[in-house]
ROVOZA-619402 format. One record per residue (C-alpha): x, y, z; residue in three letters. Coordinates in steps of 0.2 Angstrom, whole numbers. Layout:
N
u,v,w,aa
X,Y,Z,ALA
...
//
This chain:
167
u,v,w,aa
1341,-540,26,UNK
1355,-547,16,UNK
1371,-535,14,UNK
1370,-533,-5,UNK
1354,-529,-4,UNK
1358,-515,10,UNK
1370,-509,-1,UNK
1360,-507,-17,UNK
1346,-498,-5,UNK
1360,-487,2,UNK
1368,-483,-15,UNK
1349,-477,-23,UNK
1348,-467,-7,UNK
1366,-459,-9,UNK
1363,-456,-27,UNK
1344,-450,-21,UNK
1353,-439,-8,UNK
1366,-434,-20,UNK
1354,-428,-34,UNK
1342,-418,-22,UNK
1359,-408,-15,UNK
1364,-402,-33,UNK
1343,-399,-35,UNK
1342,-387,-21,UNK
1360,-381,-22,UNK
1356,-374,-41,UNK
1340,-367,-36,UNK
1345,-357,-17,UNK
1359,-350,-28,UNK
1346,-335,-37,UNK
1341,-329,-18,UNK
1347,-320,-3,UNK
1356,-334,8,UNK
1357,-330,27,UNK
1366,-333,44,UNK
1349,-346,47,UNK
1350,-356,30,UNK
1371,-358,33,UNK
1367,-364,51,UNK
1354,-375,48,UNK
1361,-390,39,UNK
1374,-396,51,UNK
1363,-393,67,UNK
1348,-403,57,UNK
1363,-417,53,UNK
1370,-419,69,UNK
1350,-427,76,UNK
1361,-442,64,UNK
1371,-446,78,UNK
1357,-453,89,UNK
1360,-470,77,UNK
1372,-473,92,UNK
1361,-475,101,UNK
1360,-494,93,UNK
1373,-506,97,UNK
1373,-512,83,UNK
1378,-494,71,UNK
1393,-491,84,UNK
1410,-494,78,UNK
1427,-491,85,UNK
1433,-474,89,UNK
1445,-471,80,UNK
1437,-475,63,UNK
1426,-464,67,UNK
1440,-448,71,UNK
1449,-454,54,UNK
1431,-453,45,UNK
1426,-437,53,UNK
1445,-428,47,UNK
1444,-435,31,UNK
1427,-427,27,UNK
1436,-411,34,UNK
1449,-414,20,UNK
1436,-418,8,UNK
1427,-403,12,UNK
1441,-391,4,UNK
1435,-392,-12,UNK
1419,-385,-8,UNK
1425,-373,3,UNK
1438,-366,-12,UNK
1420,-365,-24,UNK
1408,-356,-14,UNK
1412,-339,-13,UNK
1400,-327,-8,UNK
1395,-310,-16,UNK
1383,-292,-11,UNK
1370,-286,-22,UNK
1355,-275,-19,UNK
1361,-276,1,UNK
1358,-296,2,UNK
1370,-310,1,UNK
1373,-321,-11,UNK
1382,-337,-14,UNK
1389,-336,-32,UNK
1383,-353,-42,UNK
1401,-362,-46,UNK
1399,-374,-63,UNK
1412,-383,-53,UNK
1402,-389,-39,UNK
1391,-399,-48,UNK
1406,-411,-54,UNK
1414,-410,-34,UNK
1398,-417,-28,UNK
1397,-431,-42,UNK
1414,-435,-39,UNK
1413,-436,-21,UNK
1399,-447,-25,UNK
1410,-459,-35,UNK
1423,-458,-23,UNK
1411,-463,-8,UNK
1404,-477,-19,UNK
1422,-486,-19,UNK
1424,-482,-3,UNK
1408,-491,3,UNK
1414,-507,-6,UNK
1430,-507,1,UNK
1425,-501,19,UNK
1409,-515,19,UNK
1422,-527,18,UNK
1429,-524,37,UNK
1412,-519,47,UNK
1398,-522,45,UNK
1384,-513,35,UNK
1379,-503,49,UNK
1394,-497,55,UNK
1399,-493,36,UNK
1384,-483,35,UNK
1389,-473,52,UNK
1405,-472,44,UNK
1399,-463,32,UNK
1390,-452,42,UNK
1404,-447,52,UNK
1412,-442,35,UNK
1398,-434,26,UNK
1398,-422,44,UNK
1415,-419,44,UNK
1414,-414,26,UNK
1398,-401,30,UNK
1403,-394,45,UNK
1420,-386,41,UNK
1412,-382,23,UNK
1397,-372,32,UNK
1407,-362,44,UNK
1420,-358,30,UNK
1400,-352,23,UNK
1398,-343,39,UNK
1413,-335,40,UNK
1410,-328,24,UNK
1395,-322,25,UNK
1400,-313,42,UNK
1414,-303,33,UNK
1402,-297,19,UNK
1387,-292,31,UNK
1401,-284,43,UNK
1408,-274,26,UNK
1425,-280,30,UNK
1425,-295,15,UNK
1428,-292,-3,UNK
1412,-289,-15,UNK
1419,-294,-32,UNK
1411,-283,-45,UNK
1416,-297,-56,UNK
1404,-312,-49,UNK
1390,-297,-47,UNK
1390,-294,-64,UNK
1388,-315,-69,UNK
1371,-314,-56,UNK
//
């Protein structure tokens, strides 16, 4: 398969991806989320990493550390926007209007990223590039969620009367 047509497949699929996240994202935030549905994600993800297996998807290691940290530096802003609340004795993550726009700049920003990167390996490893950066950015993101969600079921986080009242 030619690499411009890789890239337009892997571009539909990221905007695919991309769209389904902020789908799922808006409907979850109206139930009860759990210690099971924070987990989850990143323990389904890491099955990702068997793409090593292949020759071929491998690239060097240290492109991989320096895309793995700069998904954990991307993964602030949706750390700093999903904040958890109590109500009726469940937990709920609060709907931010502002995730929406992370995600679709995040989008943006990995689109240019995929043109520049493609430029130095090849479209395999690009695309296990991004992987490694798309994990570092869920990872942190969901134990920051975890974290959290602890501290409330524990009664020793904060439950703002505030973002109950917006539910």
């Amino acid at each position: 398969m030619p690499n411009s047509v890789a890239t337009v497949i892997g571009t539909v699929i990221a905007v695919v991806f991309a769209l389904t996240v902020i789908f799922v994202r808006l409907r979850a935030a109206g139930k009860p989320t759990s210690a099971r549905k924070i987990l989850i994600p990143p323990m389904m993800m890491s099955t990702g990493f068997l793409m090593y297996i292949f020759p071929f998807t491998r690239e060097r290691i240290s492109y991989a550390i320096i895309a793995f940290l700069a998904g954990c530096v991307l993964s602030y802003p949706l750390i700093a926007t999903s904040k958890m609340f109590v109500r009726d004795k469940a937990v709920y993550l609060h709907r931010s209007k502002a995730f929406i726009y992370i995600l679709l700049g995040l989008l943006v920003l990995r689109l240019i990223l995929h043109s520049v990167v493609e430029h130095y390996v090849t479209i395999y490893q690009t695309g296990s590039l991004f992987f490694d950066l798309a994990f570092g950015m869920l990872v942190p993101w969901r134990l920051a969620m975890f974290v959290q969600y602890r501290r409330l079921v524990q009664g020793r986080g904060p439950i703002s009367p505030s973002v109950e009242s917006k539910a």
